[in-house]
C-alpha positions as CSV (number, residue, x, y, z in Angstrom):
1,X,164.1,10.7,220.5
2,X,164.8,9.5,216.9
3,X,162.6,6.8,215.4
4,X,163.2,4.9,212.2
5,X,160.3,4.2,210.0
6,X,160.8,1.7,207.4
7,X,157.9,1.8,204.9
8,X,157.4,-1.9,203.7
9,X,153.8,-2.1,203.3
10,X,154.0,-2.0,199.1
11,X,152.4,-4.6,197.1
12,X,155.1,-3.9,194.5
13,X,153.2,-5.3,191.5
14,X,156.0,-4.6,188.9
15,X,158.3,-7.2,190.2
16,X,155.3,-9.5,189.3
17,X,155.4,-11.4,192.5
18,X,152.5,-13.0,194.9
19,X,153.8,-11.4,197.7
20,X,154.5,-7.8,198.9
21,X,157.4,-6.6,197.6
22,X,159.3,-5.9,200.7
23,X,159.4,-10.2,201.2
24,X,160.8,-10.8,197.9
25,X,164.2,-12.4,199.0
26,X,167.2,-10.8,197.1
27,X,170.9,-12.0,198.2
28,X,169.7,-14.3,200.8
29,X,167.6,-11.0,202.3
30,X,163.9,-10.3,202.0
31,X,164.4,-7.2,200.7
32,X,163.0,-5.1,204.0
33,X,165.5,-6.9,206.4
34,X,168.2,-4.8,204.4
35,X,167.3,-1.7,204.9
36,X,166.6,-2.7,208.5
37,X,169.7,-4.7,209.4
38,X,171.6,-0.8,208.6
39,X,169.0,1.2,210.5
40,X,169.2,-1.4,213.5
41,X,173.2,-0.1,213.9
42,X,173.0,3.4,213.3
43,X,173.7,4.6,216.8
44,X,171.4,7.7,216.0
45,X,168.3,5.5,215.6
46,X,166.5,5.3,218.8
47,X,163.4,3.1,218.0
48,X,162.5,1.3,214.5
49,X,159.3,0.8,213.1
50,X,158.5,-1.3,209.9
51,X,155.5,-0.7,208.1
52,X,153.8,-4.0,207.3
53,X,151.5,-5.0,204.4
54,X,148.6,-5.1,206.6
55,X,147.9,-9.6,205.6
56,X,151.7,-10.4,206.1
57,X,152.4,-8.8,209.5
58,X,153.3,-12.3,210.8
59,X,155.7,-12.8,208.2
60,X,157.5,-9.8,208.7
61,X,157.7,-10.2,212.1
62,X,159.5,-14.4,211.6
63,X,161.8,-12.6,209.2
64,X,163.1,-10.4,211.7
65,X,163.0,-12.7,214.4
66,X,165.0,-14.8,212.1
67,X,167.7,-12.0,211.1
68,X,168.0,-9.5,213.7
69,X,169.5,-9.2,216.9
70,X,167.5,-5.5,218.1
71,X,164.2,-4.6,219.0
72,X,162.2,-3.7,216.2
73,X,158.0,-2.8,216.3
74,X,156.0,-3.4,213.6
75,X,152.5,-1.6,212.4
76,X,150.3,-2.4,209.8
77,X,150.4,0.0,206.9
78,X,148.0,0.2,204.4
79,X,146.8,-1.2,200.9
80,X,145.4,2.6,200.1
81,X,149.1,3.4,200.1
82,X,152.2,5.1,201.2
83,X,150.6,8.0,202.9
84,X,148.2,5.8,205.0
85,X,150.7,3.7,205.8
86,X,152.4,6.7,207.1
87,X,149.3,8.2,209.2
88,X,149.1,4.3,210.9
89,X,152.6,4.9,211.7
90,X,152.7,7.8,213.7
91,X,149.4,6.7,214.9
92,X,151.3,3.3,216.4
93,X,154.6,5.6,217.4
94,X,151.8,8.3,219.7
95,X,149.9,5.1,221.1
96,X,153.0,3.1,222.1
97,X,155.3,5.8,223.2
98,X,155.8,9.5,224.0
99,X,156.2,11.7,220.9
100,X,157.2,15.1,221.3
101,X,157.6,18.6,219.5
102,X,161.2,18.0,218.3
103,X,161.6,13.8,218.0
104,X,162.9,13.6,214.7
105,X,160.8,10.9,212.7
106,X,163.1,9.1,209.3
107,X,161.3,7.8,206.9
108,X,162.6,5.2,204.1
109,X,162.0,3.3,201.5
110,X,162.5,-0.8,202.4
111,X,163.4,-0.8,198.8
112,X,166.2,1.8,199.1
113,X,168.2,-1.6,199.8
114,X,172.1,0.0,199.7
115,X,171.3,2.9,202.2
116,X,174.2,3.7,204.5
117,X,175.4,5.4,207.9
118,X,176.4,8.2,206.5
119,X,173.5,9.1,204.6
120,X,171.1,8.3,207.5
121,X,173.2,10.3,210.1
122,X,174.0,13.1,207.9
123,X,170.0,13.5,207.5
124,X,169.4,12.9,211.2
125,X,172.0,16.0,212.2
126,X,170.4,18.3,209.5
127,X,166.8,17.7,210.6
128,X,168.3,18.7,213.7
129,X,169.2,21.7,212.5
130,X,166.8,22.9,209.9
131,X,163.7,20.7,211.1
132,X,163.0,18.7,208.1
133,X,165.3,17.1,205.4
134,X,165.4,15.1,202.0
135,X,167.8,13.1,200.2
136,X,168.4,13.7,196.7
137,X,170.6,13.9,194.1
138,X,171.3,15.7,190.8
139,X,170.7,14.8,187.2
140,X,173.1,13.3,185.3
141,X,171.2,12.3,182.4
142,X,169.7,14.1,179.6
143,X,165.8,15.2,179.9
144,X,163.3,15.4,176.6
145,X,159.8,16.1,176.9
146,X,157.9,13.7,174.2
147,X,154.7,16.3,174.6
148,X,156.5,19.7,173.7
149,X,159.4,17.4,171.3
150,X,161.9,19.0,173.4
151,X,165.1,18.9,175.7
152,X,164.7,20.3,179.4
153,X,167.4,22.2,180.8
154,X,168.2,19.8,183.8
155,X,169.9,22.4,186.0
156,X,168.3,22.6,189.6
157,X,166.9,19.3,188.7
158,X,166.9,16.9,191.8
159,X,166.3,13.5,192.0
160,X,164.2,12.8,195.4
161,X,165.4,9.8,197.2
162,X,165.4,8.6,201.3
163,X,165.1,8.8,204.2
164,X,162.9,12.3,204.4
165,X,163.1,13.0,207.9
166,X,161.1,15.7,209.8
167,X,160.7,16.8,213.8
168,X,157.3,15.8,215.1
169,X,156.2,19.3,214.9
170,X,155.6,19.6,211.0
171,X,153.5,16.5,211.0
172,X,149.7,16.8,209.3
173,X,147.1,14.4,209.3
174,X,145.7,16.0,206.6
175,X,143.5,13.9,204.0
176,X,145.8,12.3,201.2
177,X,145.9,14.4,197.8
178,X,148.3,14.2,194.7
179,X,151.6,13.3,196.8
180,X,154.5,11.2,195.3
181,X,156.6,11.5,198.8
182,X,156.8,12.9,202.0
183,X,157.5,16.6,201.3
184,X,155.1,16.9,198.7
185,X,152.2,15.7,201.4
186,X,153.2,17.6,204.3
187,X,153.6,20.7,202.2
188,X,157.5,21.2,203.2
189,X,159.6,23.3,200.5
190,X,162.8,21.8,199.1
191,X,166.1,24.4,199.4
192,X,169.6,24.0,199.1
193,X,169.6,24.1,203.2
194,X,166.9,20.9,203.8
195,X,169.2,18.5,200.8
196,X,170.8,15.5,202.0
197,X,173.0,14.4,199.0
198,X,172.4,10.7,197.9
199,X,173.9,8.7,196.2
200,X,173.6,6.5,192.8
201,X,173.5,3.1,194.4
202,X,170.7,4.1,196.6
203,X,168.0,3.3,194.1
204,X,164.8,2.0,194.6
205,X,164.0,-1.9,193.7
206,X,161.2,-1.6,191.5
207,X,160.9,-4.0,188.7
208,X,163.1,-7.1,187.8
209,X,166.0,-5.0,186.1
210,X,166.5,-3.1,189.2
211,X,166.9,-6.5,190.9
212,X,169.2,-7.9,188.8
213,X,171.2,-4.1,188.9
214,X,171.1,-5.0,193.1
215,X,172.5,-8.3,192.6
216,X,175.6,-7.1,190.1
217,X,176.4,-3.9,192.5
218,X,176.6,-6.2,195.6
């Protein structure tokens, strides 16, 4: 079983709206119901799960009413953040179905607004394979370090983007500690075998330039 976890629960206080990120519309869209829209025809996906801001759970669940045509669950996440939202998750996925050993669990960003088939599948067969995977991409762009007044040599420098996928069996509920994604808190190494490559477009929407860079590229 393959389940699709959309995390949407962000407050997303740089785009200066009243409402969680993840509702702000953008080309018609809230922003969640484009991620979900592609992970609702990826014939790889078994179940989806967004991950509600824990007060808005009714509006997510209109929205999708109003846009979709699949089954899609919802949980409440959490305010705490990313990585409680993630425990609730897994918590909803053991309570309301069977999760074994080697289910393969995807995890992405709602804000990740331009992801695609191929990326999702391609990360679905490698977690397959290798038991965990990550989507990044390499630096283009030059790297100075204001501290040391310096330039840093951006070979083997990755970009980490989603989904970060992972079989069932490398979960931990451990306590949350300095984490900034889903490797990072479950203690997974990144290698050349685990890398999805990503692509440019699939940036995250995090303030109003990256919305207005959304709107130009679609």
């Amino acid at each position: 079983m393959t389940y699709g976890l959309i995390l949407a629960a962000g407050i997303g206080e740089r785009l200066e709206k009243d409402i969680p990120k993840a509702l702000v519309v953008v080309n018609k869209k809230p922003i969640f119901i484009h991620s979900l829209l592609t992970f609702s025809k990826n014939k790889n996906i078994d179940k989806i799960i967004v991950v509600c801001h824990p007060k808005y759970l009714k509006s997510y669940e209109q929205l999708s009413n109003k846009f979709m045509k699949t089954k899609v669950y919802f949980c409440e996440g959490s305010i705490k953040g990313r990585q409680e939202s993630l425990k609730n998750a897994i918590e909803f996925i053991k309570q309301n179905f069977q999760l074994n050993s080697n289910d393969i669990i995807v995890t992405h960003d709602c804000a990740r607004v331009n992801i695609n088939d191929t990326v999702i599948n391609d990360a679905i067969m490698l977690t397959k394979k290798i038991g965990y995977s990550t989507v990044a991409i390499k630096l283009n762009d030059s790297l100075f370090d204001l501290n040391k007044n310096c330039y840093i040599n951006r070979d083997n420098k990755l970009l980490i983007q989603t989904p970060q996928s992972f079989q069932y069996k490398y979960w931990k509920n451990k306590p949350v500690g300095k984490s900034t994604d889903l490797f990072s808190y479950l203690d997974l190494k990144i290698t050349k075998k685990n890398i999805v490559n990503g692509f440019c477009n699939n940036f995250k929407i995090t303030n109003k330039e990256d919305l207005l860079a959304f709107n130009k590229v679609n």
